[in-house]
DRENPA-3360 file (N, C-alpha, C; in nm, 2 decimals, always signed):
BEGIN
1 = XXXXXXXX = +0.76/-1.28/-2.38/+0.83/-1.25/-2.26/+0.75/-1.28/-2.14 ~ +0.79/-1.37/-2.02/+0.65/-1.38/-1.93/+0.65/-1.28/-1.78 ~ +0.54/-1.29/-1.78/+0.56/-1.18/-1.68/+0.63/-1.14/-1.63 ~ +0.66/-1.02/-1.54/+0.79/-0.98/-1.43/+0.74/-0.89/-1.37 ~ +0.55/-0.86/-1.35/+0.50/-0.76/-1.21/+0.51/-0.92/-1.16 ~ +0.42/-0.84/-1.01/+0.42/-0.97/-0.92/+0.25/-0.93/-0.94 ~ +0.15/-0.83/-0.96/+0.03/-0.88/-0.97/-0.06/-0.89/-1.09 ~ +0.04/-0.82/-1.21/-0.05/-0.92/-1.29/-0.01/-1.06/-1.37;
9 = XXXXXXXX = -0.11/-1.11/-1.39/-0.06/-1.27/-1.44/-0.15/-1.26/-1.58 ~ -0.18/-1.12/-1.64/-0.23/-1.16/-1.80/-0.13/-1.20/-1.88 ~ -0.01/-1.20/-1.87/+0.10/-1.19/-1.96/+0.11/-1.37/-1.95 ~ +0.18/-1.42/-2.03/+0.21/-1.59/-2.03/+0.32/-1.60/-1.89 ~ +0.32/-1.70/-1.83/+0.42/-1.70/-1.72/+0.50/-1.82/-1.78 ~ +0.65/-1.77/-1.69/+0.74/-1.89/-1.70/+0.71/-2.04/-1.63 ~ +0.74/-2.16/-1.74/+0.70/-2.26/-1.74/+0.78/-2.37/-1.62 ~ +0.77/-2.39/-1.56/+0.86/-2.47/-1.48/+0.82/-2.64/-1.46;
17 = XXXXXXXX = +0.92/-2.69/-1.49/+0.90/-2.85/-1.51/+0.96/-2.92/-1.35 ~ +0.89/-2.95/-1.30/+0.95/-3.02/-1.17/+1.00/-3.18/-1.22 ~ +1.18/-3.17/-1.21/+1.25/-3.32/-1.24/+1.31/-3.34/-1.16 ~ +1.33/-3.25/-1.04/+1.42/-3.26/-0.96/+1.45/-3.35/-0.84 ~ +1.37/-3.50/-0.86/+1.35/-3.60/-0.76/+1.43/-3.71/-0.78 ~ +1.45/-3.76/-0.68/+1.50/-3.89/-0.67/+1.50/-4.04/-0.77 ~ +1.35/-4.03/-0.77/+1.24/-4.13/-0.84/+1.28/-4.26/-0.76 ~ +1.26/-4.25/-0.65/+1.28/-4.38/-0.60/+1.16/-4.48/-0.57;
25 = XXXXXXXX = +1.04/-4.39/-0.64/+0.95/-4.54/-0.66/+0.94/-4.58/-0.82 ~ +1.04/-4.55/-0.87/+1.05/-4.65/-0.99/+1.19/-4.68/-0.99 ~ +1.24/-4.68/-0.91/+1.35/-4.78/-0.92/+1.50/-4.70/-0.91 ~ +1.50/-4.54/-0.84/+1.57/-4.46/-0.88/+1.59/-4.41/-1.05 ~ +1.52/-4.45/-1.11/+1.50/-4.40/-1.25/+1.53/-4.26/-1.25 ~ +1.60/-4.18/-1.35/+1.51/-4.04/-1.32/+1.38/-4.03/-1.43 ~ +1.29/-3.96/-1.38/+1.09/-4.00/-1.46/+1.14/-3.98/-1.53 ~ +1.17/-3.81/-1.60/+1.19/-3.74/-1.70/+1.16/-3.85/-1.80;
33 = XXXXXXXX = +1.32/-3.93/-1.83/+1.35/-3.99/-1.92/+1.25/-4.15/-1.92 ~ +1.20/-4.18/-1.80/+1.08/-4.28/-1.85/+0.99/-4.28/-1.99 ~ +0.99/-4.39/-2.03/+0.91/-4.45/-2.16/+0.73/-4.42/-2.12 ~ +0.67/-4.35/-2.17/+0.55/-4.38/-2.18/+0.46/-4.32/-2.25 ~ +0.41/-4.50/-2.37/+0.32/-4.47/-2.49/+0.43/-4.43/-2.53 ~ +0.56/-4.48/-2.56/+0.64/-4.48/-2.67/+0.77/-4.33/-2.64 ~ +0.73/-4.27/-2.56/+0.80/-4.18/-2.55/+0.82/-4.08/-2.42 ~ +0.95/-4.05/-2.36/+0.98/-4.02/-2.29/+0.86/-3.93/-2.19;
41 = XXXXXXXX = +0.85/-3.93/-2.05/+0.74/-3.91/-1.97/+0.81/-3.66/-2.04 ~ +0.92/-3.65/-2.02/+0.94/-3.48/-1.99/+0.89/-3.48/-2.16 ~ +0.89/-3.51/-2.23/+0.87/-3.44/-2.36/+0.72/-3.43/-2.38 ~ +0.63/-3.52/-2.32/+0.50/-3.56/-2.28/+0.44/-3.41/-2.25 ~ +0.49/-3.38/-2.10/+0.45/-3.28/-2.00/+0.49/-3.12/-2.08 ~ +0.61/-3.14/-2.16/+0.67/-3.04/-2.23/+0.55/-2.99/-2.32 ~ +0.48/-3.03/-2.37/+0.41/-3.09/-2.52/+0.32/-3.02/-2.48 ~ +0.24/-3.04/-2.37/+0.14/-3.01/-2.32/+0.18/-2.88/-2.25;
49 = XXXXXXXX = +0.25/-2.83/-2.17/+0.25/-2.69/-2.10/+0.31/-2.58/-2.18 ~ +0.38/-2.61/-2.33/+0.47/-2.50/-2.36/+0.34/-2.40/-2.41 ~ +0.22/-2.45/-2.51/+0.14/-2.36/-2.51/+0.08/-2.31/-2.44 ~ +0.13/-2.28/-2.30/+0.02/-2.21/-2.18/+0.13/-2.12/-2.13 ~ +0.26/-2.11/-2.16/+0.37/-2.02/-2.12/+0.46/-1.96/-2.21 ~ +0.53/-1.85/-2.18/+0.60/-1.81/-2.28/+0.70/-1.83/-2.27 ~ +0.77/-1.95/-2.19/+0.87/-1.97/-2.22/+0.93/-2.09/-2.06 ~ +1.02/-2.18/-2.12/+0.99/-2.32/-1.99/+1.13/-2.36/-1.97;
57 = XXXXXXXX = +1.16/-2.39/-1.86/+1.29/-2.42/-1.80/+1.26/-2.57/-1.72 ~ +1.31/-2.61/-1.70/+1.33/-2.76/-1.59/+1.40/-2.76/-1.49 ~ +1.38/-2.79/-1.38/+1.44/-2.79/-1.25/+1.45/-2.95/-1.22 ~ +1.65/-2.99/-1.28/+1.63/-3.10/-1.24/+1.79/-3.13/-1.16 ~ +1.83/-3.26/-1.12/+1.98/-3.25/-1.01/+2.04/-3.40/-1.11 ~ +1.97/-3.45/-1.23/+2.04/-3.54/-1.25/+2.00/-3.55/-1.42 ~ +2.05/-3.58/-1.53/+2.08/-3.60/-1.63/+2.11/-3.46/-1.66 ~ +2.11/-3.36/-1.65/+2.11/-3.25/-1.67/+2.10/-3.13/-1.80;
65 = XXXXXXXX = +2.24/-3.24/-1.87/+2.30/-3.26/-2.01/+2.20/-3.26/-2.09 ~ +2.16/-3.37/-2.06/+2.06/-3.43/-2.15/+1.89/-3.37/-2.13 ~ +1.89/-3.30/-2.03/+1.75/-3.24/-2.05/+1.77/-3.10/-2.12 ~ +1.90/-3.06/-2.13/+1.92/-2.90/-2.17/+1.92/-2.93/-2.31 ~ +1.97/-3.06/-2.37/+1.93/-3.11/-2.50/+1.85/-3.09/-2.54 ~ +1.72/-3.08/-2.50/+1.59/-3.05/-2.54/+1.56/-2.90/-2.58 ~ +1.64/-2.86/-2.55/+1.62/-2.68/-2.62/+1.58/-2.61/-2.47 ~ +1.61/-2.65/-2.33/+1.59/-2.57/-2.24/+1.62/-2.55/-2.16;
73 = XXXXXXXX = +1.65/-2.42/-2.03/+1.75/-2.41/-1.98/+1.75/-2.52/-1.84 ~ +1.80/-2.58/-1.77/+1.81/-2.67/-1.69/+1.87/-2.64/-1.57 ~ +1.78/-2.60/-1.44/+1.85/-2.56/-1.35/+1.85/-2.71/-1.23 ~ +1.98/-2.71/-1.13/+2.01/-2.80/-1.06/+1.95/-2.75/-0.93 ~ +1.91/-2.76/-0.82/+1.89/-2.71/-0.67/+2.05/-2.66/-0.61 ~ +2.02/-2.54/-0.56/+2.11/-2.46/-0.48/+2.09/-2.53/-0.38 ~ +2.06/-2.59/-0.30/+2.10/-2.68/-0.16/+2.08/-2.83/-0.19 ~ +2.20/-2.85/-0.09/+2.19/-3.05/-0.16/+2.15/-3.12/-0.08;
81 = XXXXXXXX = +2.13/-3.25/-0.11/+2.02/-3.35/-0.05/+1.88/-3.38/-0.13 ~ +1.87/-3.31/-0.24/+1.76/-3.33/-0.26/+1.62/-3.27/-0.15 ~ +1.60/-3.14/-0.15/+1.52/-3.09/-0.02/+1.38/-3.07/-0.10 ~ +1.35/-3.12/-0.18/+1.20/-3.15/-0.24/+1.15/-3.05/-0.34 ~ +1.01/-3.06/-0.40/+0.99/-2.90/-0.55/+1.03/-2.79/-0.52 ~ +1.01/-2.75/-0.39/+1.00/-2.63/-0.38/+1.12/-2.54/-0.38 ~ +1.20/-2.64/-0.35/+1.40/-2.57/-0.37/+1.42/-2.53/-0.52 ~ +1.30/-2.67/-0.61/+1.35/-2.66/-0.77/+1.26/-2.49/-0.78;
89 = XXXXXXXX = +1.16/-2.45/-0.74/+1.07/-2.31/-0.73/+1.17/-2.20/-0.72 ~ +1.24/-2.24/-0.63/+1.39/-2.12/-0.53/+1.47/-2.12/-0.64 ~ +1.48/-2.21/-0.69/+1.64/-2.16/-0.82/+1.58/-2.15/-0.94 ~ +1.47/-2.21/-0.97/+1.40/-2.06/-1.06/+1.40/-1.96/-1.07 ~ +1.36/-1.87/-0.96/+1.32/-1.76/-0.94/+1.48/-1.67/-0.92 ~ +1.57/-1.77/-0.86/+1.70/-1.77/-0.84/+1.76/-1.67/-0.96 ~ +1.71/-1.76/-1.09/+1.80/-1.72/-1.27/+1.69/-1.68/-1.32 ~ +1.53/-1.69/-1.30/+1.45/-1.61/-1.37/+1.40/-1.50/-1.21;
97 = XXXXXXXX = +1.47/-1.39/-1.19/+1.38/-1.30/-1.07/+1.26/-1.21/-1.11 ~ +1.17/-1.19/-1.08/+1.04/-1.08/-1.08/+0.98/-1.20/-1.20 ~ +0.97/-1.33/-1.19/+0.87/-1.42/-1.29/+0.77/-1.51/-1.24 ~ +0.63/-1.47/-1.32/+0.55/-1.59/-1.26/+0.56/-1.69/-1.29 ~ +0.56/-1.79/-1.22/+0.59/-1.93/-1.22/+0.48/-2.00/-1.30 ~ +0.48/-2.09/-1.35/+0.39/-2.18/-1.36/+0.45/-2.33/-1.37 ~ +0.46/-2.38/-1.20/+0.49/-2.52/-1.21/+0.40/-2.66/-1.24 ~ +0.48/-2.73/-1.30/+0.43/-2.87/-1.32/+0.52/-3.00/-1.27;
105 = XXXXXXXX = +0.48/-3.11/-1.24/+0.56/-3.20/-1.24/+0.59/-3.28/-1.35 ~ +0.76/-3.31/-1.39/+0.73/-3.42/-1.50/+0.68/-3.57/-1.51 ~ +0.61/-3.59/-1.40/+0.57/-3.77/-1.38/+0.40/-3.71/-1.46 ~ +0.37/-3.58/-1.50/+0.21/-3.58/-1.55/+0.15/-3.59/-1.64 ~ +0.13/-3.67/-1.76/+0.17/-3.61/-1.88/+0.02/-3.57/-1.95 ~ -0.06/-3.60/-1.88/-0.19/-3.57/-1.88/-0.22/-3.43/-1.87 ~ -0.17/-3.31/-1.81/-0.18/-3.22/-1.72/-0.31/-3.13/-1.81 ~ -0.35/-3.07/-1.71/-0.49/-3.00/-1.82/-0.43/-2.88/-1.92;
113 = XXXXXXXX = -0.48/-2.86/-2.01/-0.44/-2.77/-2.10/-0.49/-2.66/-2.10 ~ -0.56/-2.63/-1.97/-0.65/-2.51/-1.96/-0.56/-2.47/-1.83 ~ -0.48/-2.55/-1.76/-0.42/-2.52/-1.62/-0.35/-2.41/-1.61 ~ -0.26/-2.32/-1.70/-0.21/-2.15/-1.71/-0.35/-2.10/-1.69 ~ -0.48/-2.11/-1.76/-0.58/-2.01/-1.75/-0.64/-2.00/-1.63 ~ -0.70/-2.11/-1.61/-0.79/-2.12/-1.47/-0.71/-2.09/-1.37 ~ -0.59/-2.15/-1.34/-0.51/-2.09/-1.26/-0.45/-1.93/-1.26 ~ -0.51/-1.84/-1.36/-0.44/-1.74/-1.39/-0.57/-1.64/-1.36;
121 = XXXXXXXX = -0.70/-1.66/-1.39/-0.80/-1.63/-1.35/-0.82/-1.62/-1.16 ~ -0.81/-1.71/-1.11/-0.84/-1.71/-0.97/-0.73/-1.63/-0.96 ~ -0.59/-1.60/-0.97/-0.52/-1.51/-0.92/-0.55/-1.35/-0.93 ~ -0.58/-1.36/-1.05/-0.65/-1.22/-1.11/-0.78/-1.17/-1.06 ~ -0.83/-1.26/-1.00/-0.99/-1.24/-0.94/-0.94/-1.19/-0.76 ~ -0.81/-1.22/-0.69/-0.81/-1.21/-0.53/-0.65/-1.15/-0.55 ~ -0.63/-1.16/-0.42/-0.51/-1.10/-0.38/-0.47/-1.23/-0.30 ~ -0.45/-1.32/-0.35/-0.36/-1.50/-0.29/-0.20/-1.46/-0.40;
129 = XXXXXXXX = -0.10/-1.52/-0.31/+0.02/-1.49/-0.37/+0.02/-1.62/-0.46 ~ -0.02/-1.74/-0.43/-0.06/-1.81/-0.54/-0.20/-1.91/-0.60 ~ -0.19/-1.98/-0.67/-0.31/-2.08/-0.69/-0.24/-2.20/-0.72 ~ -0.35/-2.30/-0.66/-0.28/-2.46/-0.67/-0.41/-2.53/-0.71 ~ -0.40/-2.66/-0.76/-0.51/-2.71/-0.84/-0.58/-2.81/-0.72 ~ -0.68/-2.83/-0.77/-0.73/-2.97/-0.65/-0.84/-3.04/-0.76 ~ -0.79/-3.15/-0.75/-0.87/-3.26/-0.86/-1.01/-3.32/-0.80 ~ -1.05/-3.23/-0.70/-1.22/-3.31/-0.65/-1.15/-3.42/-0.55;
137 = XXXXXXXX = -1.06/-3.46/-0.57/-1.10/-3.54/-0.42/-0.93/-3.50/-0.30 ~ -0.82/-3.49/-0.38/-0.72/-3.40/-0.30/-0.62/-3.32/-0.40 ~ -0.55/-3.21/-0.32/-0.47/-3.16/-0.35/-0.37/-3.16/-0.42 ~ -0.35/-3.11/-0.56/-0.27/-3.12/-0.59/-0.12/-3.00/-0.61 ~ -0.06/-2.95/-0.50/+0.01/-2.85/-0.50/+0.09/-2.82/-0.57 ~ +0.16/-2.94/-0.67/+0.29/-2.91/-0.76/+0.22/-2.84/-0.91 ~ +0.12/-2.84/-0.92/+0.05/-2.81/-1.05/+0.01/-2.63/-0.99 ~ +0.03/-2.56/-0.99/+0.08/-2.39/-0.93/+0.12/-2.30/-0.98;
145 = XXXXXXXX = +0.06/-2.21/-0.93/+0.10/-2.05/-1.03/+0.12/-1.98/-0.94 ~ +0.28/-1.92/-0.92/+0.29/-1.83/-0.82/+0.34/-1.68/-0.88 ~ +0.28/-1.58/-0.79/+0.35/-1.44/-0.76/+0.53/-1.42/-0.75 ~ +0.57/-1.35/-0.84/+0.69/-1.31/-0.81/+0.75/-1.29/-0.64 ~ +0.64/-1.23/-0.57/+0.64/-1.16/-0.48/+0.69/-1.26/-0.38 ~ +0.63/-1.43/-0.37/+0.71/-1.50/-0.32/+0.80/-1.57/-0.30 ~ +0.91/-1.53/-0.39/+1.10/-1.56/-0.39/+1.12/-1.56/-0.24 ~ +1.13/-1.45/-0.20/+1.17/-1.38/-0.07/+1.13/-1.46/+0.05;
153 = XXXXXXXX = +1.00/-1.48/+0.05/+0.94/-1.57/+0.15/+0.96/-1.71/+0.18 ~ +1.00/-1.79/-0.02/+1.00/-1.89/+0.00/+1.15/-1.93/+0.05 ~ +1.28/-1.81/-0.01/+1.42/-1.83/+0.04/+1.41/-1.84/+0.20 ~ +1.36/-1.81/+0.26/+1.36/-1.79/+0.43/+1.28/-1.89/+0.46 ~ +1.22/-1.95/+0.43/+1.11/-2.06/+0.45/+1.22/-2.15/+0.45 ~ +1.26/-2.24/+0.33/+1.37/-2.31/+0.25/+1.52/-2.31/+0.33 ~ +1.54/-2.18/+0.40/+1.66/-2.17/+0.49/+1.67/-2.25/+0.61 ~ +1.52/-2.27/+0.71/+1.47/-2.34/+0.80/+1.52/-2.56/+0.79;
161 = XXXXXXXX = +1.48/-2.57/+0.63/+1.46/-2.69/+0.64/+1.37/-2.74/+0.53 ~ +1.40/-2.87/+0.48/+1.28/-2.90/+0.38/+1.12/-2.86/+0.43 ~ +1.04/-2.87/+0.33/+0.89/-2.79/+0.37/+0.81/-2.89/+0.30 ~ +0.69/-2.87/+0.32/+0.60/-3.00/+0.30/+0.50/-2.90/+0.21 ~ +0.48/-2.95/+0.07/+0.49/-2.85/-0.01/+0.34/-2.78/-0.01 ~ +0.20/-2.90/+0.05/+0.10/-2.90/+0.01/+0.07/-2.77/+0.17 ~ +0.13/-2.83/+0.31/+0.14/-2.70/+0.39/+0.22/-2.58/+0.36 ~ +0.29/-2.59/+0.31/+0.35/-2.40/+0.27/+0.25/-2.34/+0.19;
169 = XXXXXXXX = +0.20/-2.40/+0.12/+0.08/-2.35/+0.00/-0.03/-2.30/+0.11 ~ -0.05/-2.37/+0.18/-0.14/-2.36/+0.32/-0.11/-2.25/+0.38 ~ +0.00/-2.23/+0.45/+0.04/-2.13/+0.53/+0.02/-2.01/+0.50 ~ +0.10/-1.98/+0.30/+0.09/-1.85/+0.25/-0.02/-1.80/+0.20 ~ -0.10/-1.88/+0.23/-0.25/-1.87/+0.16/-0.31/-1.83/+0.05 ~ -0.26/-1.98/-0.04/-0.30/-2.00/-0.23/-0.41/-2.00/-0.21 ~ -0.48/-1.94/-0.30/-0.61/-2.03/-0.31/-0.62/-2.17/-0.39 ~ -0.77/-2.21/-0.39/-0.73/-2.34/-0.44/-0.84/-2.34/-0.55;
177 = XXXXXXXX = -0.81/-2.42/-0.72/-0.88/-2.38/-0.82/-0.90/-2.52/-0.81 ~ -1.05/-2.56/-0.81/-1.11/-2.67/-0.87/-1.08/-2.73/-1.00 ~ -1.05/-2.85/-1.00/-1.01/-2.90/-1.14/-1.14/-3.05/-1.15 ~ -1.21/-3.06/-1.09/-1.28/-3.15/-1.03/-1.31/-3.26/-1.20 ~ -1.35/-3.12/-1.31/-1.42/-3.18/-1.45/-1.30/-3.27/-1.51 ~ -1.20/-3.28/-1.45/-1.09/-3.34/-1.52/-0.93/-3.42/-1.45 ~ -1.02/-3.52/-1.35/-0.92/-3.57/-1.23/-0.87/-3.64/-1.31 ~ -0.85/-3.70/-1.39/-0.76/-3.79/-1.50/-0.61/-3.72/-1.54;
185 = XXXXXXXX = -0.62/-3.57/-1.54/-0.55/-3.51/-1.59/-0.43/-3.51/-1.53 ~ -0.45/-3.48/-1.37/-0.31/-3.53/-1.28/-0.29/-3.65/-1.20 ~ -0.32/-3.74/-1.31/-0.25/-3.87/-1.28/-0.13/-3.90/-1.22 ~ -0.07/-3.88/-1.11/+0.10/-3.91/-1.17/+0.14/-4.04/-1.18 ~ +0.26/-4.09/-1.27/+0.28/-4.19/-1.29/+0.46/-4.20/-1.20 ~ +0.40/-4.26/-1.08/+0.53/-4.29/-1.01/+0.59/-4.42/-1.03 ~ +0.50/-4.54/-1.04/+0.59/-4.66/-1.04/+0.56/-4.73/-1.18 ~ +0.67/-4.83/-1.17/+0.65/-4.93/-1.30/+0.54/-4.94/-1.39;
193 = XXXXX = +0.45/-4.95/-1.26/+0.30/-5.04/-1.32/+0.26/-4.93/-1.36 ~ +0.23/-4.80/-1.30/+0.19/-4.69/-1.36/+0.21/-4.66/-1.47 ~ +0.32/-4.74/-1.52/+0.32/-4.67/-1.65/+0.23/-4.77/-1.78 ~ +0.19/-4.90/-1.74/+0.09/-4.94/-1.81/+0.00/-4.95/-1.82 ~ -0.04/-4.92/-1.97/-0.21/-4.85/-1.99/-0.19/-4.73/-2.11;
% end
């Protein structure tokens, strides 16, 4: 069962897959279902984060069907237009309330396997409502573990207008967990070419 205080984070947190984009640098594709190394990019990212959470949902606005096929629940964004991750964060918290988050994007399929811990450590060590990763040379804010406690904040935020995800992280003041030993890990793979290799 994953968490549902807002300050401790020993328990496993709920897993959140960010699919909820456009993908319009691959061609309007949606990633999820991109090919790579033989097999779809979300089952990749799935593979890798389900053992760091107790349990994983996907935040996506297009195949929908077909990602709940996979054995999990599939939420759409409560506001339209596509207003970027953090709306897919709001309707999480929306159908899972009082849960820590642990988001990922699905373009990563690399993502570190240690990213629930170390990110769950720095939270447990301060009083930051969340943690976000940074690969040694920039930020990487979709890869995040947040507090229950920020539903509330982020609905009112989110009411304003789309939000620019790497300053809201800023504003509410995440800390930020070094991932430096392992910048390979959040690769993302946005376009075509990206995906060869």
């Amino acid at each position: 069962m994953p968490d549902t205080s807002a300050a401790n984070t020993a328990h496993p947190p709920l897993g959140l897959v960010l699919a909820g984009g456009q993908g319009r640098r691959m061609g309007g594709r949606n990633k999820g279902w991109v090919e790579y190394r033989g097999r779809p990019l979300v089952e990749q990212v799935i593979e890798r984060l389900a053992p760091q959470v107790g349990s994983i949902v996907i935040s996506a606005n297009t195949d929908i069907d077909r990602y709940r096929a996979l054995g999990f629940p599939c939420l759409p964004d409560t506001r339209p237009d596509y207003p970027g991750p953090l709306a897919g964060i709001a309707a999480a918290w929306a159908h899972y309330p009082g849960h820590t988050l642990l988001s990922v994007p699905v373009d990563a399929p690399h993502l570190p396997l240690d990213l629930s811990e170390r990110l769950g450590q720095a939270l447990d060590t301060g009083d930051a409502p969340a943690a976000i990763a940074h690969d040694g040379e920039r930020l990487q804010p979709l890869f995040a573990l947040l507090r229950p406690d920020l539903a509330a904040r982020l609905e009112t935020d989110l009411a304003h207008g789309p939000l620019a995800v790497g300053r809201w992280f800023r504003d509410i003041g995440a800390t930020v967990v070094d991932f430096s030993d392992q910048p390979g890990a959040f690769a993302n793979l946005n376009t075509p070419e990206d995906l060869v290799g």
